[in-house]
KEDO-174728 format. One line per field, with one value per residue: residue number from 1; residue in three letters; chain; x, y, z of N, C-alpha, C in turn. Coordinates in nm, 2 decimals. Layout:
N
kolba: (NUM, ...) $
dodren: (Ala, ...) $
rolo: (A, ...) $
nx: (X, ...) $
ny: (Y, ...) $
nz: (Z, ...) $
cax: (X, ...) $
cay: (Y, ...) $
caz: (Z, ...) $
cx: (X, ...) $
cy: (Y, ...) $
cz: (Z, ...) $
//
This chain:
75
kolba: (1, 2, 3, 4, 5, 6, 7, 8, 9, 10, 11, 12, 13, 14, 15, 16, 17, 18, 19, 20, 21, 22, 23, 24, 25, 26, 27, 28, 29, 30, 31, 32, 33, 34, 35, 36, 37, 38, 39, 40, 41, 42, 43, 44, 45, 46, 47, 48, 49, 50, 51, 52, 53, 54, 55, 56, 57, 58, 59, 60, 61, 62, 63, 64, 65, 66, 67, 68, 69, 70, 71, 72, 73, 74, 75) $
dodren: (Unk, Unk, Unk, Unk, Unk, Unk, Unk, Unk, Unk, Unk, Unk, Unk, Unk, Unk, Unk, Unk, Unk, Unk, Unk, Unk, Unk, Unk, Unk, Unk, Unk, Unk, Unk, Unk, Unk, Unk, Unk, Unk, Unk, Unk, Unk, Unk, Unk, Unk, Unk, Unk, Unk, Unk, Unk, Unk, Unk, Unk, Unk, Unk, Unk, Unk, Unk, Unk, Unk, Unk, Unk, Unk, Unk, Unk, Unk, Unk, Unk, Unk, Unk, Unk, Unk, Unk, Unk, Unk, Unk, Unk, Unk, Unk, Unk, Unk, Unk) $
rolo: (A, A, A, A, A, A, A, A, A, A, A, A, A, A, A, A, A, A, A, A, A, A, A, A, A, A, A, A, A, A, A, A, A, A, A, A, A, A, A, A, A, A, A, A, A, A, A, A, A, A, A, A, A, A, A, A, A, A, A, A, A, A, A, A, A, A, A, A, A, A, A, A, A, A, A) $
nx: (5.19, 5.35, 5.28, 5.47, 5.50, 5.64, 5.52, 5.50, 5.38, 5.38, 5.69, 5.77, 5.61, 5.77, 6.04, 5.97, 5.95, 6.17, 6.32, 6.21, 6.22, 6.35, 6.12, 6.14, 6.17, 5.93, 5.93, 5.71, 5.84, 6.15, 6.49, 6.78, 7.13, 7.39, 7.66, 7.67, 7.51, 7.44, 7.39, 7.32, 7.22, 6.87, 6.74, 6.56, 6.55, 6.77, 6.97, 7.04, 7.01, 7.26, 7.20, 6.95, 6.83, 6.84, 6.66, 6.42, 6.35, 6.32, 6.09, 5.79, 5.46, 5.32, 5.49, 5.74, 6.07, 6.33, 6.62, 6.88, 7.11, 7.27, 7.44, 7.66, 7.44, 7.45, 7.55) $
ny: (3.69, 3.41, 3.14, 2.85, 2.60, 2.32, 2.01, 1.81, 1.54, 1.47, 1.47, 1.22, 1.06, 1.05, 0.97, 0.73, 0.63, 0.58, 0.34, 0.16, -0.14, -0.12, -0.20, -0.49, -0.64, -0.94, -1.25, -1.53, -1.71, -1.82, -1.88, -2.11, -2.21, -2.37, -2.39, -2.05, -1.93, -1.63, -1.45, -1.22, -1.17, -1.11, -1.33, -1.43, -1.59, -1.50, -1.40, -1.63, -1.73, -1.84, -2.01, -2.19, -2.11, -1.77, -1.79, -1.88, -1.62, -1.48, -1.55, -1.54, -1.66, -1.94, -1.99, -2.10, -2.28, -2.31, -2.52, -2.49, -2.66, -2.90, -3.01, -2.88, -2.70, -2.67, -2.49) $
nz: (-1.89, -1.88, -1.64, -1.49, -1.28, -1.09, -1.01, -0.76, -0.78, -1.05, -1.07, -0.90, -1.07, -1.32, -1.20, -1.11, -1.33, -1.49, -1.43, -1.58, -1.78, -2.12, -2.41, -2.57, -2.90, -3.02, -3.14, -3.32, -3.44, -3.38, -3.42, -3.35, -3.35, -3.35, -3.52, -3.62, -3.45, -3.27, -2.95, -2.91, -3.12, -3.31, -3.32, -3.58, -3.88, -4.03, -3.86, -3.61, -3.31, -3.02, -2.80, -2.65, -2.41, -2.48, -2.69, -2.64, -2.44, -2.65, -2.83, -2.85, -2.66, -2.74, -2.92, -3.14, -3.16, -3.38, -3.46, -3.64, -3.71, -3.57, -3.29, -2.97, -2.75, -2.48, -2.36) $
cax: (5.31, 5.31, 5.41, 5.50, 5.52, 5.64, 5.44, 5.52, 5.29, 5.49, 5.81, 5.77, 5.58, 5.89, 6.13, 5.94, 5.92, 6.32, 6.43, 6.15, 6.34, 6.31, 6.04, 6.21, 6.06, 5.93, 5.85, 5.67, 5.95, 6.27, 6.62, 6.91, 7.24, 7.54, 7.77, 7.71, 7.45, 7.48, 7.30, 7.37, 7.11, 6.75, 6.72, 6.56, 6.67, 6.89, 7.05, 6.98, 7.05, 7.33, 7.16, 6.80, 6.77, 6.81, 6.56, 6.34, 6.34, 6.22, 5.99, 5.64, 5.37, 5.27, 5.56, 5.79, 6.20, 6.36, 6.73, 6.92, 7.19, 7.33, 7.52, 7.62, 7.33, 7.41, 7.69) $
cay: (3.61, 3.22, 3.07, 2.74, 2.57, 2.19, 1.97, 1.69, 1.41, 1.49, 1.40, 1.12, 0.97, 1.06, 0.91, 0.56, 0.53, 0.57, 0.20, 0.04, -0.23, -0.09, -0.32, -0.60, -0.74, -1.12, -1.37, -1.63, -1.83, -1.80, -2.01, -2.16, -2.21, -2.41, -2.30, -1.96, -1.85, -1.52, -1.45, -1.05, -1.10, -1.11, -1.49, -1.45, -1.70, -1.47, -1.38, -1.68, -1.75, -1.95, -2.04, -2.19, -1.96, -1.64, -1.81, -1.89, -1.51, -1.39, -1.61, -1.50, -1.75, -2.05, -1.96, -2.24, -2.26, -2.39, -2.59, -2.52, -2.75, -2.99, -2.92, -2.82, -2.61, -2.64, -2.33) $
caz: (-1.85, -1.82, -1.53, -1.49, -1.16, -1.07, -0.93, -0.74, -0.88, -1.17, -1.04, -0.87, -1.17, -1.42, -1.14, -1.15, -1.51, -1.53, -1.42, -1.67, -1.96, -2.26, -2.51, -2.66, -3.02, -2.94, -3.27, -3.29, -3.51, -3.36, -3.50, -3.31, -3.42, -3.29, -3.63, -3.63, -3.34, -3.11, -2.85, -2.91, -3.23, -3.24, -3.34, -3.68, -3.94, -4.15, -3.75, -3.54, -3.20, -3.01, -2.72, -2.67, -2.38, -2.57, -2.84, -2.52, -2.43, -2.76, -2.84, -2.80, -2.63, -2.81, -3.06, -3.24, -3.18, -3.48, -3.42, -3.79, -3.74, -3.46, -3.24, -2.81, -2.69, -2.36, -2.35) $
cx: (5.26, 5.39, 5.39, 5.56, 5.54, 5.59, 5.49, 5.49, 5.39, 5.65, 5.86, 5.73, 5.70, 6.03, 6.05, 5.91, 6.07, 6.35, 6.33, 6.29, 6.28, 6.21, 6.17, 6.12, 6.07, 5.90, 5.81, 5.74, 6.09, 6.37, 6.71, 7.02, 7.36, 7.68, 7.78, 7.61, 7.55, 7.39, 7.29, 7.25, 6.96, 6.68, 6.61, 6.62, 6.76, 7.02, 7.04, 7.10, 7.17, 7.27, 6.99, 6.73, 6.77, 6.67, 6.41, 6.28, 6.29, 6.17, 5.85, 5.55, 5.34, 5.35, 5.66, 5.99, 6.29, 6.51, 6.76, 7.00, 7.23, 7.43, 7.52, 7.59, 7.35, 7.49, 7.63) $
cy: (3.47, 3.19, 2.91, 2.67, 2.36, 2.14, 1.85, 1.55, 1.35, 1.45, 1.30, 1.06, 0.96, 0.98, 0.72, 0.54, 0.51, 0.42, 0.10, 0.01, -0.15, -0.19, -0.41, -0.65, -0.89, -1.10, -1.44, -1.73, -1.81, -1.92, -2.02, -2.19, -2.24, -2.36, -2.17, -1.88, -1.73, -1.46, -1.27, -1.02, -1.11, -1.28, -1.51, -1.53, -1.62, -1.46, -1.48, -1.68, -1.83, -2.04, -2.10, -2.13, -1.84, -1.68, -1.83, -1.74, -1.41, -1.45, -1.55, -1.67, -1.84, -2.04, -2.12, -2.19, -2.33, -2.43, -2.58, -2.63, -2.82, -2.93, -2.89, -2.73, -2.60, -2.55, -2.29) $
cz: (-1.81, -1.67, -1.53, -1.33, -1.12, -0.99, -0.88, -0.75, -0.99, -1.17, -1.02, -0.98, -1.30, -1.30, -1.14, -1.27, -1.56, -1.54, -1.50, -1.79, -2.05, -2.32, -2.59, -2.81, -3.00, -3.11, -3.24, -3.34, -3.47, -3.41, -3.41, -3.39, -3.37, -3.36, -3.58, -3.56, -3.25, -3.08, -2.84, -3.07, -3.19, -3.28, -3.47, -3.74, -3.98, -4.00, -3.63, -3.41, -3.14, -2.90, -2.72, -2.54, -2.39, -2.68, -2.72, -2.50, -2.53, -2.84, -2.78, -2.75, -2.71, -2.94, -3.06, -3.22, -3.27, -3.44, -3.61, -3.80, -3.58, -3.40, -3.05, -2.80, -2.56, -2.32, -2.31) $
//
């Protein structure tokens, strides 16, 4: 017969891993978009961004924020 016994280590360590964010995907090329930006996509060109702090936030380090068209950015 198995037995199976909980340990407390074990508990605690599955209760502090609960309130981690999920992973987000970063680029290193993210797009803006005053026409037809949302901040609800991942800021690729084909889905770009509205905001340049959503394009800020998934952007990787030393990455590049492209501006497709003109437009108020400061919404």
């Amino acid at each position: 017969m198995i037995k199976i016994t909980s340990s407390p280590c074990l508990a605690v360590l599955l209760v502090l891993g609960l309130p981690a964010a999920p992973a987000q995907a970063q680029l290193a090329r993210t797009y803006v978009s005053a026409a037809n930006g949302d901040d609800g996509r991942d800021c690729s060109r084909g889905t770009p961004c509205k905001t340049f702090q959503r394009a800020h936030d998934t952007t990787l380090a030393n990455g590049e924020i492209t501006v497709l068209d003109p437009g108020g950015y400061a919404r």
